[in-house]
Each structure stands twice: as C-alpha cells, then as structure tokens.
N, C-alpha and C positions, 0 to 999 in steps of 0.2 A: 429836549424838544427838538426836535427832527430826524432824520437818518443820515447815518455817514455814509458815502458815494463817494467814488473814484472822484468827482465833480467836485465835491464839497458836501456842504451840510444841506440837505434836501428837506422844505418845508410842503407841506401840502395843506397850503393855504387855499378856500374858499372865500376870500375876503374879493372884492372888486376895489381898485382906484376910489370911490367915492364912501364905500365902507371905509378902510382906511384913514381917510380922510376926517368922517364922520370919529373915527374910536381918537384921534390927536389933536384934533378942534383944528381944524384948517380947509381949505379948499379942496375940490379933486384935482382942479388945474396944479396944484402946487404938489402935491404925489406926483403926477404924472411927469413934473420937469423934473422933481427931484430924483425919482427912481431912474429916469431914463439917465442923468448924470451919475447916479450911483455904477448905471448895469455900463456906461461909457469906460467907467475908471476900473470895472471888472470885479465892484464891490457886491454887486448881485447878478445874479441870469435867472430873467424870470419869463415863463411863458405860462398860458394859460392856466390857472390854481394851480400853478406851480412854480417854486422859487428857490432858487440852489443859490448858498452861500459859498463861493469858490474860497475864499480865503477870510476866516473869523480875526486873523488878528489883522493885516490889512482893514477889514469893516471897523475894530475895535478904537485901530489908531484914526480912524475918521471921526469917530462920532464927536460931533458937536458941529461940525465943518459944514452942517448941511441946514443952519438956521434960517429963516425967514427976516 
C-alpha cells in the first residue's frame, strides 16, 4: 500500500480530516491536532490527498503515543 519516493512511502489518499475521523470513531478537531503533531515530529507530510510517510519505523515506534 503506497509508492516508495525518495520522501518516503507516498499514499494518495482521498480521504478529508472528517472522513478520517468518521472511519476511527472520533472527531475532525481531534485528526486535525493529531496529524498536525504527527507532521511536527516528521511522522507524516501531508498536503492536499496526499501524504508521504518519511520514515515507517519512526511512525511504527510511535504508535500508540497518540491516544485520546
């Protein structure tokens, strides 16, 4: 699932902040702080339906880190 880029792993996601939100049972506001502290720590860079994963095991060693 994605393409490998000099960048990272490039998703070409059509999903919006509130889709998102809608498919993990949570809020938009709550995507929107989260990701925005994801893309801070250089866990994602995401622009317009597009989102480039720069570093998988960086992301990997986070997950859980980002609960409600």
């Amino acid at each position: 699932f994605g393409v490998a880029t000099d960048e990272g792993v490039r998703l070409n996601l059509k999903l919006s902040h509130q889709d998102i939100a809608n498919i993990i049972g949570t809020t938009r506001e709550t995507v929107t702080i989260l990701l925005g502290k994801m893309k801070s720590e250089g866990l994602v860079d995401g622009r317009r339906q597009r989102v480039v994963l720069p570093n998988l095991q960086k992301l990997a060693e986070s997950a859980g880190r980002y609960e409600d």
